[in-house]
LOGU-665718 format. One record per residue (C-alpha): residue number from 1; x, z, y. Coordinates in nm, 4 decimals, decimal comma. Layout:
+------+----------+----------+----------+
! resi !        u !        w !        v !
+------+----------+----------+----------+
!  NUM !        X !        Z !        Y !
...
+------+----------+----------+----------+
END
This chain:
+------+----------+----------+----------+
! resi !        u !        w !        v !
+------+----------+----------+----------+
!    1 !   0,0000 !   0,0000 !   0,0000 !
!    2 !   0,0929 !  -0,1110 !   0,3528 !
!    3 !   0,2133 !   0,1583 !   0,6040 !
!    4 !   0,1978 !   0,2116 !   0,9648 !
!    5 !   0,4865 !   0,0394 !   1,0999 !
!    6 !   0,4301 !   0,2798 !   1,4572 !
!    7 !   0,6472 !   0,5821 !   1,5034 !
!    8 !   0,4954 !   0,8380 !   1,7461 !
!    9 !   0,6450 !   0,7168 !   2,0474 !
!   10 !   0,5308 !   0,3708 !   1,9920 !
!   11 !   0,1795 !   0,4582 !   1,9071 !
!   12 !   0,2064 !   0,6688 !   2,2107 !
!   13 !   0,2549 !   0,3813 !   2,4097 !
!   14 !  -0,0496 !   0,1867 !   2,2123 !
!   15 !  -0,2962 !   0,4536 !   2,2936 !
!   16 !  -0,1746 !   0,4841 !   2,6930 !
!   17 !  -0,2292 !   0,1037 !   2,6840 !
!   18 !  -0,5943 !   0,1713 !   2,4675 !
!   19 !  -0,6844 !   0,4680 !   2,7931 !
!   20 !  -0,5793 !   0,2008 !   3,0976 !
!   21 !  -0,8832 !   0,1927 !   3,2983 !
!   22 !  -1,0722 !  -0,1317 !   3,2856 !
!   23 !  -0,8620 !  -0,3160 !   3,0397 !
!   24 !  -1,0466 !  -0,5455 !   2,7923 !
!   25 !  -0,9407 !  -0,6533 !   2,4701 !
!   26 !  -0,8958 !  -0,9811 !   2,5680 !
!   27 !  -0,6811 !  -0,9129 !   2,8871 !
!   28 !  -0,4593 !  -0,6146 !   2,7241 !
!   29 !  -0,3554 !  -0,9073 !   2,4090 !
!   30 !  -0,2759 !  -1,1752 !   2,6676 !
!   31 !  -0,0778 !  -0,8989 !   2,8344 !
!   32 !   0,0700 !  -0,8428 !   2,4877 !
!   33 !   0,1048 !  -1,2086 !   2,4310 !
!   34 !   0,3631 !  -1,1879 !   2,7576 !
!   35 !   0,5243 !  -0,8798 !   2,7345 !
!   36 !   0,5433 !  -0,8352 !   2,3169 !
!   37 !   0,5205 !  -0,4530 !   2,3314 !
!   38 !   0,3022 !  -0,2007 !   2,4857 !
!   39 !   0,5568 !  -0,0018 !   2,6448 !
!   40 !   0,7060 !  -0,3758 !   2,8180 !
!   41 !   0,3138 !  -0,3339 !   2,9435 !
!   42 !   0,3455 !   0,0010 !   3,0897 !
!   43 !   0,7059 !   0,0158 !   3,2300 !
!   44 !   0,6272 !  -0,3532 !   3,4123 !
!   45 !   0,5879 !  -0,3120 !   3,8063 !
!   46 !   0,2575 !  -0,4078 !   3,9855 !
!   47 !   0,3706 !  -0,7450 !   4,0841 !
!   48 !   0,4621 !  -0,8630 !   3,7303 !
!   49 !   0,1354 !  -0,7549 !   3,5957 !
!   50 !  -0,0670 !  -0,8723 !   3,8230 !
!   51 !   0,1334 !  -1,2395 !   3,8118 !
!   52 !  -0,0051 !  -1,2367 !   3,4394 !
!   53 !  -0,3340 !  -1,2555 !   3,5947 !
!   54 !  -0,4933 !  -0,9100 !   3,5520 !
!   55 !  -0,6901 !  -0,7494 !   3,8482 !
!   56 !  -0,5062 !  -0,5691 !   4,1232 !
!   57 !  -0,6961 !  -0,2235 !   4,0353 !
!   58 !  -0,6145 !  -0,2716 !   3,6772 !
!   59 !  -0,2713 !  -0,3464 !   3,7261 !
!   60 !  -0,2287 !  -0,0780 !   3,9435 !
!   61 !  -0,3710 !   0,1402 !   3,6363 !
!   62 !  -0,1439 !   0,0303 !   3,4201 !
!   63 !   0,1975 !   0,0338 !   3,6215 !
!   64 !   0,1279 !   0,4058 !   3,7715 !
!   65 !   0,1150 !   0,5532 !   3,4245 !
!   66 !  -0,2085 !   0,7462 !   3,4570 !
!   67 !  -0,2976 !   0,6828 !   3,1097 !
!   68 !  -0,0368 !   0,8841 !   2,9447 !
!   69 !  -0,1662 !   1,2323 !   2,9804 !
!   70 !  -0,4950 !   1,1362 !   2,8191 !
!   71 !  -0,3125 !   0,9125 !   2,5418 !
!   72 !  -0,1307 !   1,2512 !   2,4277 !
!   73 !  -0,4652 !   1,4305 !   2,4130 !
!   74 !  -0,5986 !   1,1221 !   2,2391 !
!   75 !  -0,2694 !   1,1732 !   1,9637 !
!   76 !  -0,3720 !   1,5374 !   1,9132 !
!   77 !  -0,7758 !   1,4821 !   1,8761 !
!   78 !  -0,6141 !   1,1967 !   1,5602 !
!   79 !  -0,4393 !   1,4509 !   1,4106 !
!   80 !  -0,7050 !   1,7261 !   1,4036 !
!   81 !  -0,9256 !   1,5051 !   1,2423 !
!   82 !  -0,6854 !   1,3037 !   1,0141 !
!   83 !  -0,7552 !   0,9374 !   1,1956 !
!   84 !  -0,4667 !   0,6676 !   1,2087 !
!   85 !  -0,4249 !   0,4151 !   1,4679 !
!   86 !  -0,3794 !   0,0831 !   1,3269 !
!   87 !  -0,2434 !  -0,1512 !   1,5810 !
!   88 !  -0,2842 !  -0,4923 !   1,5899 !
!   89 !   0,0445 !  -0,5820 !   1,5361 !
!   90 !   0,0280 !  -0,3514 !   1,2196 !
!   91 !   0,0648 !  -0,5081 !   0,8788 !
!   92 !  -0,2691 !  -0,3561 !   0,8080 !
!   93 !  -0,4744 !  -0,4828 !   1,0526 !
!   94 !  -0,7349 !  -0,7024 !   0,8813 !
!   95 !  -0,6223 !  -1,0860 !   0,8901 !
!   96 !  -1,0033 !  -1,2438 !   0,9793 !
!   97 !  -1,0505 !  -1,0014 !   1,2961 !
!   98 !  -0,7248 !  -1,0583 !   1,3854 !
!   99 !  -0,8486 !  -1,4451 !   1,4176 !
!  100 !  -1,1591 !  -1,3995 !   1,6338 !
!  101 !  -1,1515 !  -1,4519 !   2,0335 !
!  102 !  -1,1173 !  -1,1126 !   2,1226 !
!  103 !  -0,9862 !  -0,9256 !   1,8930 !
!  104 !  -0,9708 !  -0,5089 !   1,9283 !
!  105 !  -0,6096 !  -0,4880 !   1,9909 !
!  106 !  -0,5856 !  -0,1589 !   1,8501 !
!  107 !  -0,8345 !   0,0643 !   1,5661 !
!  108 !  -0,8900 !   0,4107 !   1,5451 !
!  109 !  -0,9270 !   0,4892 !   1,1192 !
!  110 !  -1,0761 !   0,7329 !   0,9269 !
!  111 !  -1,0298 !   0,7212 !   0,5248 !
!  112 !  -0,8652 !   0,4612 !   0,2763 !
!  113 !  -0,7308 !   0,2194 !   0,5372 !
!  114 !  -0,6362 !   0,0169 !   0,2712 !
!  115 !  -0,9815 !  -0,1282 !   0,2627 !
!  116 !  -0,9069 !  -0,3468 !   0,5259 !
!  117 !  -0,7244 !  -0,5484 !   0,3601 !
!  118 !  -1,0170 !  -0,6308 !   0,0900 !
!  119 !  -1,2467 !  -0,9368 !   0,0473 !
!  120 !  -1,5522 !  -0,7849 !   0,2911 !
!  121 !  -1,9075 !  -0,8836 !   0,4002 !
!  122 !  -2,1268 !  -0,7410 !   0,6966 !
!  123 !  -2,4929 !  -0,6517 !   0,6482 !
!  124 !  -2,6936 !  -0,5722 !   0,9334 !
!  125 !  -3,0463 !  -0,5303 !   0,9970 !
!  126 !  -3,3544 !  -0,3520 !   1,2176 !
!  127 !  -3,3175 !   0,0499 !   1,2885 !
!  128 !  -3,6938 !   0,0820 !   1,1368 !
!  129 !  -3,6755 !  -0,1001 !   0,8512 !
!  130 !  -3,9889 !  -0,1485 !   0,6200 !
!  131 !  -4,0294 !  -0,0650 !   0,2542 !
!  132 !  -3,9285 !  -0,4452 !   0,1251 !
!  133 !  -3,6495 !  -0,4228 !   0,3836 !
!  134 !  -3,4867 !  -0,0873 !   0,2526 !
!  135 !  -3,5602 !  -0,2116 !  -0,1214 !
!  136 !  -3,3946 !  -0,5556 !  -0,0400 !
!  137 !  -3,0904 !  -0,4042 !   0,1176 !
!  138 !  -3,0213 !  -0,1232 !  -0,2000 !
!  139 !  -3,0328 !  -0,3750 !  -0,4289 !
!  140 !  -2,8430 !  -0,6401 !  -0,2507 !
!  141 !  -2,5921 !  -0,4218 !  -0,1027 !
!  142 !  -2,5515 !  -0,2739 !  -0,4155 !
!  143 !  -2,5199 !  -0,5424 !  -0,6084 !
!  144 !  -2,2605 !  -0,7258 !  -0,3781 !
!  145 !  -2,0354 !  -0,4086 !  -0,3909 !
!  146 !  -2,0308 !  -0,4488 !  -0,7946 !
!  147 !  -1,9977 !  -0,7975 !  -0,7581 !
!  148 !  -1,6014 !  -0,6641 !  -0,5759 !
!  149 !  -1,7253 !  -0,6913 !  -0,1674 !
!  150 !  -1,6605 !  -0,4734 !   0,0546 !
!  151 !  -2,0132 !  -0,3642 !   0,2489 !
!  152 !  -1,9355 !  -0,3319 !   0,6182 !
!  153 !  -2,2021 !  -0,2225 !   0,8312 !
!  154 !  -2,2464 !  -0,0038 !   1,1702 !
!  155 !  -2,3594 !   0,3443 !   0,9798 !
!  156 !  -2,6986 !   0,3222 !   1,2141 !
!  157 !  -3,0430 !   0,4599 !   1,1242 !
!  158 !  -3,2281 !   0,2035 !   0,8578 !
!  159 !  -3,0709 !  -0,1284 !   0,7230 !
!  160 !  -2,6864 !  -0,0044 !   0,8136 !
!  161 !  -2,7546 !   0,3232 !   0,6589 !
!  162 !  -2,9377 !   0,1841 !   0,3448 !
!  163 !  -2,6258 !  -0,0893 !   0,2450 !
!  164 !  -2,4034 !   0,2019 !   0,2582 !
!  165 !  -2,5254 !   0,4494 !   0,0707 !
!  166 !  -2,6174 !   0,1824 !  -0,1837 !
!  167 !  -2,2600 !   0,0663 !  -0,2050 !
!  168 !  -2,1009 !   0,4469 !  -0,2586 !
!  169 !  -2,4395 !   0,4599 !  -0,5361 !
!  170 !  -2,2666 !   0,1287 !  -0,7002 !
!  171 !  -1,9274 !   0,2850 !  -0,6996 !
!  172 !  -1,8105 !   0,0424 !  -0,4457 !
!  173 !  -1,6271 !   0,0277 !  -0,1089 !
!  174 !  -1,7804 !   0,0389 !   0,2334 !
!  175 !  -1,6912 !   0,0035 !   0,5751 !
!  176 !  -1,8900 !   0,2015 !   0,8714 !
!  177 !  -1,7743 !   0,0666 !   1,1910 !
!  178 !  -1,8966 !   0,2326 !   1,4723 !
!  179 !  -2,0237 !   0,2518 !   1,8515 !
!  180 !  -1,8637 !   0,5798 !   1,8977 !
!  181 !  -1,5292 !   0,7779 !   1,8306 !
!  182 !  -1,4656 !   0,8134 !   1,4322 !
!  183 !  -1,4282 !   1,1981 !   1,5514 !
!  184 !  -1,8435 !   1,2158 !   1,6016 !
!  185 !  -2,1107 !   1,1090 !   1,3739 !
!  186 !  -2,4172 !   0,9072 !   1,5410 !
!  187 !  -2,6865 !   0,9140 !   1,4370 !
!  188 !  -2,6135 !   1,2988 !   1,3543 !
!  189 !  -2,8454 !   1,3360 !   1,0603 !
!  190 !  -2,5913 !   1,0385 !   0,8952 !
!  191 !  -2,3581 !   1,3543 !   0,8977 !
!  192 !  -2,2888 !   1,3723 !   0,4939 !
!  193 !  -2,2972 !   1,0120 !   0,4746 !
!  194 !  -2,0141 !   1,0202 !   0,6986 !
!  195 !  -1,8416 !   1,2703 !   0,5605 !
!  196 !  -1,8517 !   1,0737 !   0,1802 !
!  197 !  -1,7299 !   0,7198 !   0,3785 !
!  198 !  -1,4284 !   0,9151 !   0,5013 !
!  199 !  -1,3390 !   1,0245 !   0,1437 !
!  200 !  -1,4513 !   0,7157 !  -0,0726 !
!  201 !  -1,4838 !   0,4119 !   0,2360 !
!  202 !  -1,3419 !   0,4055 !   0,5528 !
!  203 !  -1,4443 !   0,4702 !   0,8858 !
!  204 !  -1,3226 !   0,2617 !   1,2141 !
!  205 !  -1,3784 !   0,2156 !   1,6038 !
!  206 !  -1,2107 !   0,0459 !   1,8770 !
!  207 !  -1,3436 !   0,2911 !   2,1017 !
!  208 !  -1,1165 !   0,6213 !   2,1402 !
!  209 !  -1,1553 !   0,9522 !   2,0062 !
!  210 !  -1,4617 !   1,1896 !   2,1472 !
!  211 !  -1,6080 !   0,8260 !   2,2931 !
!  212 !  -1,9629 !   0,8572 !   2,2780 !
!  213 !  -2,2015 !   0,6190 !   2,1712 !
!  214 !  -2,3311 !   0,4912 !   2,4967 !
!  215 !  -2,6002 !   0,1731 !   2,4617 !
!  216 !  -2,3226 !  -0,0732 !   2,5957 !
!  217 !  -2,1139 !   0,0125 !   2,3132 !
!  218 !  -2,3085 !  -0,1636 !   2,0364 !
!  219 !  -2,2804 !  -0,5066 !   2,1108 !
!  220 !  -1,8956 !  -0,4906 !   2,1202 !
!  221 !  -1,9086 !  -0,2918 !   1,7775 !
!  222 !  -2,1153 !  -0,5871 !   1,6153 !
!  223 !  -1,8236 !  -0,8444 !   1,6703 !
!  224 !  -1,5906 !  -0,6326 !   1,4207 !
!  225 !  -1,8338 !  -0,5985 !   1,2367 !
!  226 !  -1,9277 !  -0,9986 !   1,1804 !
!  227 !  -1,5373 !  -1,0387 !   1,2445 !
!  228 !  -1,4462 !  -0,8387 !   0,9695 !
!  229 !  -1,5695 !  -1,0489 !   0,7052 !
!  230 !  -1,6855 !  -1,3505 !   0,5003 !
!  231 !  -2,0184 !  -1,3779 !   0,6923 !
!  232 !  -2,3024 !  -1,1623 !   0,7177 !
!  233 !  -2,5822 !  -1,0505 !   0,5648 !
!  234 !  -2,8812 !  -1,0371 !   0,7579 !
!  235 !  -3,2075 !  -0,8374 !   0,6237 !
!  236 !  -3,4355 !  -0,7575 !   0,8627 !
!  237 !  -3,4895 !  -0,7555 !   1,2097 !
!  238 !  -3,6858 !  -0,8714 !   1,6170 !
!  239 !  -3,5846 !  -1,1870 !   1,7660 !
!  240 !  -3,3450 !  -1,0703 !   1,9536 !
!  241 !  -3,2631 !  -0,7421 !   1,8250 !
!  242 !  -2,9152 !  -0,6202 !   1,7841 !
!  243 !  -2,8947 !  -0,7910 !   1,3946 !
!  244 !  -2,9370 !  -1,1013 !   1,5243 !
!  245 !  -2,6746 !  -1,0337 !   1,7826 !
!  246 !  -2,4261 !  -0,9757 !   1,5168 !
!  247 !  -2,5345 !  -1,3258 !   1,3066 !
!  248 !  -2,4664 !  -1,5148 !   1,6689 !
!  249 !  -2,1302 !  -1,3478 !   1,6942 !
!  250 !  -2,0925 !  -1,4471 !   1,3301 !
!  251 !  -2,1614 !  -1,8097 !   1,3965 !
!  252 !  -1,9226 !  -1,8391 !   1,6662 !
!  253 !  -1,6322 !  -1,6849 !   1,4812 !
!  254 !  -1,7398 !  -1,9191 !   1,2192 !
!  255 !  -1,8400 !  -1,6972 !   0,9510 !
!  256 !  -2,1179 !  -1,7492 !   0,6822 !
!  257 !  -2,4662 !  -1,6158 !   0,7946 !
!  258 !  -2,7006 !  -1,5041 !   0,5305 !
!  259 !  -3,0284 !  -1,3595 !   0,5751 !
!  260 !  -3,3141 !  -1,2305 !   0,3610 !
!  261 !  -3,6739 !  -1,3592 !   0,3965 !
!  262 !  -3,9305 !  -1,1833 !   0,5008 !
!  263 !  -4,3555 !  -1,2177 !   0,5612 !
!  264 !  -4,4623 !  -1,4088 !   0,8579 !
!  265 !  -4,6953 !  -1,1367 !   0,9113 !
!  266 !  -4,4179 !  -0,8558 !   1,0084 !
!  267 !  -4,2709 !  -0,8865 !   1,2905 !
!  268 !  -3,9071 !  -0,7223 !   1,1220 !
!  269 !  -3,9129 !  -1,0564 !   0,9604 !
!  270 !  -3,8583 !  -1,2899 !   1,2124 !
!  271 !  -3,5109 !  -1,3154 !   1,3285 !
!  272 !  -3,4006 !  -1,3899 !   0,9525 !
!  273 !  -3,6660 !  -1,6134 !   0,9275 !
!  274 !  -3,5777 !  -1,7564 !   1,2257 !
!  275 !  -3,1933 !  -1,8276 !   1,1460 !
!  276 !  -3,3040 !  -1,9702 !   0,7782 !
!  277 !  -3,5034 !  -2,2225 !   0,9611 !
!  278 !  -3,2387 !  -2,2782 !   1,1929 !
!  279 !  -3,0200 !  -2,3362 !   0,8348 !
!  280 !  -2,8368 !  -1,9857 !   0,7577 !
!  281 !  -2,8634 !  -1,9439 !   0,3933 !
!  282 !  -3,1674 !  -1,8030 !   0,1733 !
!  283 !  -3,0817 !  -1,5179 !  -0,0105 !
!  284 !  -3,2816 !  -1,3565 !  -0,3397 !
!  285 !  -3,0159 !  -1,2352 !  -0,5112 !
!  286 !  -2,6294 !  -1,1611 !  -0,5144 !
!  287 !  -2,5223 !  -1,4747 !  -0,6403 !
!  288 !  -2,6765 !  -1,6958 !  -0,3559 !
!  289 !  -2,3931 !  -1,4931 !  -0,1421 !
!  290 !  -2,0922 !  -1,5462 !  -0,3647 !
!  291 !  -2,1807 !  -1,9199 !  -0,4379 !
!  292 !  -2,1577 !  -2,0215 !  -0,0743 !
!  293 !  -1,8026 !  -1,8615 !  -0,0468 !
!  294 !  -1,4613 !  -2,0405 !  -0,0056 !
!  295 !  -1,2474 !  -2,0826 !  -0,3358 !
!  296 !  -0,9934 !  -1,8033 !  -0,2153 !
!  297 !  -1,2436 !  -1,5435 !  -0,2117 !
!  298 !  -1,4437 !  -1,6637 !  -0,5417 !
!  299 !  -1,0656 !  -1,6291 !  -0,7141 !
!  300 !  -1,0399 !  -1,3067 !  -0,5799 !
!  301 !  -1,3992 !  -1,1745 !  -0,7086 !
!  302 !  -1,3096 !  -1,3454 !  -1,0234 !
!  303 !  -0,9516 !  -1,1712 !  -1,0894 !
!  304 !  -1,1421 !  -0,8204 !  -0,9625 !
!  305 !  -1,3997 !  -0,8793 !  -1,1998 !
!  306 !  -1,1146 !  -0,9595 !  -1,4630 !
!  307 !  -0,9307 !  -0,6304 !  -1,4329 !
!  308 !  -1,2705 !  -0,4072 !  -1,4137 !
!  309 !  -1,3620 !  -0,5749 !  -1,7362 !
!  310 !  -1,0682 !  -0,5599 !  -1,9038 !
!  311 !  -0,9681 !  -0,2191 !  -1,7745 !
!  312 !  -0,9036 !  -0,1021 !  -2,1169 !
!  313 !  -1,0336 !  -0,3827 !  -2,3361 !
!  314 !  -0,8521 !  -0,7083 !  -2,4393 !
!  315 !  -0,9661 !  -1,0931 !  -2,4148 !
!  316 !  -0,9593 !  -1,2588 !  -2,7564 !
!  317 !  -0,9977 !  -1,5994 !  -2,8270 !
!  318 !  -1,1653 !  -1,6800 !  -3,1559 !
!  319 !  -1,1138 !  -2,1132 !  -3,2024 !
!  320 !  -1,4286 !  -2,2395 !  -3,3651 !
!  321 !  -1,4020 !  -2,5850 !  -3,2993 !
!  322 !  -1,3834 !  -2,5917 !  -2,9421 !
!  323 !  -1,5483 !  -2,2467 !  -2,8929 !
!  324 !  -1,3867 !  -1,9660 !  -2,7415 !
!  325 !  -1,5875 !  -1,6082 !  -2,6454 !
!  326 !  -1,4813 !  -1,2600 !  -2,5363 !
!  327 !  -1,5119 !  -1,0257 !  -2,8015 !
!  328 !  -1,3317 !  -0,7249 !  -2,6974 !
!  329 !  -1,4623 !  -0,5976 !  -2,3550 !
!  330 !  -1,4892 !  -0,1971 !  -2,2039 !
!  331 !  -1,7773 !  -0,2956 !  -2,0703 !
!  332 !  -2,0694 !  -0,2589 !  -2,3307 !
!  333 !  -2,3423 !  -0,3986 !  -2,1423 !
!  334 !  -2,1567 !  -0,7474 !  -2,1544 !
!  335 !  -2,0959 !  -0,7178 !  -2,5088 !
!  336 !  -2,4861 !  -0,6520 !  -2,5490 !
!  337 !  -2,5393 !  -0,9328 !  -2,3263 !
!  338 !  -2,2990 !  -1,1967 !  -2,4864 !
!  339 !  -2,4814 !  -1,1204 !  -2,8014 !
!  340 !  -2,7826 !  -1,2222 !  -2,6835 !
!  341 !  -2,6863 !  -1,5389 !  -2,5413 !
!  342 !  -2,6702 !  -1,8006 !  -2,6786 !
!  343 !  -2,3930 !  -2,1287 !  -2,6375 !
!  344 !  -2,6881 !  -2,4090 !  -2,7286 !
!  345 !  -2,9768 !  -2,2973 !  -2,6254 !
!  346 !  -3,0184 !  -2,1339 !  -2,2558 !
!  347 !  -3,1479 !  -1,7675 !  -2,2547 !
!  348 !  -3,3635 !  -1,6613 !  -1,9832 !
!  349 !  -3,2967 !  -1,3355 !  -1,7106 !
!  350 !  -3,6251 !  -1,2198 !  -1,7894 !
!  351 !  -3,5612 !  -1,2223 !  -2,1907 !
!  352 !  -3,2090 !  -1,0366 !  -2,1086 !
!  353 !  -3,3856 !  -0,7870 !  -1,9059 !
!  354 !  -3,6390 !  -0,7211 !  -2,2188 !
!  355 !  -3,4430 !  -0,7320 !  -2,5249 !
!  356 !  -3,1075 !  -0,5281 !  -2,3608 !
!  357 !  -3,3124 !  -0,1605 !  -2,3529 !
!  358 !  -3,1741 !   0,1545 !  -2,1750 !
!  359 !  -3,0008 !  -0,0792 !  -1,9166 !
!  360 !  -3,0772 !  -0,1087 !  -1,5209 !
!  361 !  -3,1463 !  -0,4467 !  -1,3964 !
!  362 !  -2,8978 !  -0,4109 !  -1,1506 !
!  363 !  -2,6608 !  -0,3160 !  -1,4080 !
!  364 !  -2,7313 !  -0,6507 !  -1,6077 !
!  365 !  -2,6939 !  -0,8612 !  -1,2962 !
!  366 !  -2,3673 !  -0,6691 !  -1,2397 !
!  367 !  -2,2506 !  -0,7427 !  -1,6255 !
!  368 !  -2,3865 !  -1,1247 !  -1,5979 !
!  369 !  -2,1985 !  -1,2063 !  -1,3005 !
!  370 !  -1,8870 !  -1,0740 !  -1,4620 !
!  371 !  -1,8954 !  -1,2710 !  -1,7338 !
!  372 !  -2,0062 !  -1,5739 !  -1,5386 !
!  373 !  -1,6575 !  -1,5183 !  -1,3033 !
!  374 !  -1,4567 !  -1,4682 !  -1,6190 !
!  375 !  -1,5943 !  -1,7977 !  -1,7461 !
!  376 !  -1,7297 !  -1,6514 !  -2,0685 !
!  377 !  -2,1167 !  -1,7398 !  -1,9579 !
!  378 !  -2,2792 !  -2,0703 !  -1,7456 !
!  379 !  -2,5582 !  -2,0043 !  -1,5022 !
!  380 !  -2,8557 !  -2,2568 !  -1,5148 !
!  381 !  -3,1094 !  -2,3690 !  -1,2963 !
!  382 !  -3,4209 !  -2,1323 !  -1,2916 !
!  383 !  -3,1518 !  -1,8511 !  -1,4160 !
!  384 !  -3,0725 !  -1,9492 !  -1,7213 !
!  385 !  -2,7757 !  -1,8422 !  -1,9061 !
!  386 !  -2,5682 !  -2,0306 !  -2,1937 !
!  387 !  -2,2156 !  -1,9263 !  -2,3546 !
!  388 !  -1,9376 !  -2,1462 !  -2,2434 !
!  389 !  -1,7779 !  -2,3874 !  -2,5080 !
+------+----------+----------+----------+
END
């Protein structure tokens, strides 16, 4: 695992340059793209900042050294709390946000900051979800996270809160990024949800410690959060409610956008209504997600799926004729399930579902989309299954 390449003088200098008064993202990386090092930034006179083009007032900020005070309170409130600062010139700062326009030049993280360096997808949706909505998202979410994505999501009341809690259910990882310092919890009644993403997920911010989460911090939260990932996932939500915010910001940083459909007759349903009409992709189930991905990430699924299948199991070829099957798996649900189907004549979901007993149907999706990534199995059309010659 990657470490912080900062020592505590240089991450001083990161989080003076994070407290400067009125500078953006955008301005503080062109002022990094100039001067290659925070403290360049924050020993350069007036004059030479402002010749890069940044506001008198902010320059002025910057060159009188104001921030430094509050950057070693900042230091102290990361240790109390066991946060990191991962810059963005830090080997773990994640590759696709690093790409977008405006990129947070430097993240405040609570947990296994390793996760940012795995294949992850953003699902979003309304604050007052309905029944489908919550159901949709704990299965998808869920299912996704077995499938070997990371869930990223803003830890909010409703659809945020729902895809993480279903990814810790399925044993997978999750990402809350948030409008707020990773010091507080908002909403506060997401308190032990918090507390389990800091121990099993990870928790981020660009906004400093103790920063709370004003209104005007949301939309600048949902660009990491569409940033972050492959696309996103879109379940429910207004017109022009924050969700569909994040799938706009997802479209411009050229990411996949996903969304779940809804009834015409709730009015949750229509922004991912909307964006399937205006072409996003239709999504029923996990695999309309992973189908639509590049090549890169399938591989990756596919080797992730590999090791959790073979985790203390072996692949053994058997030759009959041109046959060749996995016979030796630790996971018994696929065993049951390659079994039960068939190499020439396609078995049906629905039969799996009724003749494997004592078995989730999340669980079987899980197991089927294994085997389907390992090659052992051949989806259909109308979800059909068949072992592969």
């Amino acid at each position: 695992m990657l470490a912080s390449n900062l020592t505590q003088e240089e991450e001083l200098n990161w989080l003076a340059l994070k407290m400067v008064p009125g500078l953006g993202a955008r301005t503080a990386s062109r002022l990094l793209e100039r001067f290659r090092t925070p403290q360049a930034i924050l020993t350069a006179t007036r004059s030479e900042l402002e010749a890069s083009g940044i506001a008198g007032g902010v320059a002025q900020s910057v060159a009188s050294g104001c921030a430094f005070d509050e950057a070693v309170l900042q230091q102290q409130k990361m240790r109390e709390c066991g946060a990191e600062l991962v810059a963005l010139t830090d080997p773990r700062y994640p590759q696709p946000l690093r790409e977008i326009f405006d990129p947070p030049f430097a993240l405040f993280a609570r947990g296994r900051v390793e996760l940012m360096a795995s294949l992850m997808l953003g699902v979003v949706g309304t604050r007052r979800p309905t029944p489908y909505g919550l159901a949709a998202t704990e299965r998808l979410a869920g299912d996704l996270a077995r499938a070997g994505l990371t869930i990223v999501s803003g830890m909010a009341r409703g659809i945020d809160t729902a895809a993480h809690r279903a990814a810790l259910t399925a044993a997978g990882n999750t990402i809350a990024v948030l409008g707020c310092g990773v010091d507080l919890v908002y909403p506060s009644e997401n308190r032990k949800l918090a507390a389990e993403i800091v121990d099993r997920g990870l928790m981020i911010s660009e906004f400093p410690m103790g920063a709370p989460a004003f209104p005007q911090n949301f939309p600048i939260r949902n660009r990491v959060i569409s940033g972050l990932g492959v696309g996103v996932l879109v379940v429910e939500g207004a017109q022009y409610s924050g969700s569909s915010i994040t799938a706009r910001l997802a479209l411009e940083q050229s990411r996949e956008v996903f969304a779940v459909p809804g009834s015409i007759m709730s009015k949750m349903s229509w922004g991912p209504n909307l964006l399937i009409k205006q072409g996003c992709k239709l999504v029923q189930d996990w695999n309309d997600v992973v189908v639509e991905l590049g090549p890169d990430a399938r591989r990756a699924l596919a080797a992730g799926a590999q090791g959790r299948l073979f985790a203390s199991g072996e692949a053994v070829t058997e030759t009959a004729g041109s046959a060749s099957t996995v016979q030796q798996t630790d996971n018994p649900i696929a065993r049951k399930l390659l079994e039960r189907i068939k190499i020439e004549t396609p078995t049906h979901i629905d039969e799996l579902l009724a003749r494997v007993e004592d078995v989730s149907s999340s669980e079987i999706v899980a197991a089927l989309f294994e085997l389907e990534m390992l090659g052992a199995i051949r989806q259909l059309p109308g979800r059909n299954f068949v072992k592969v010659w």
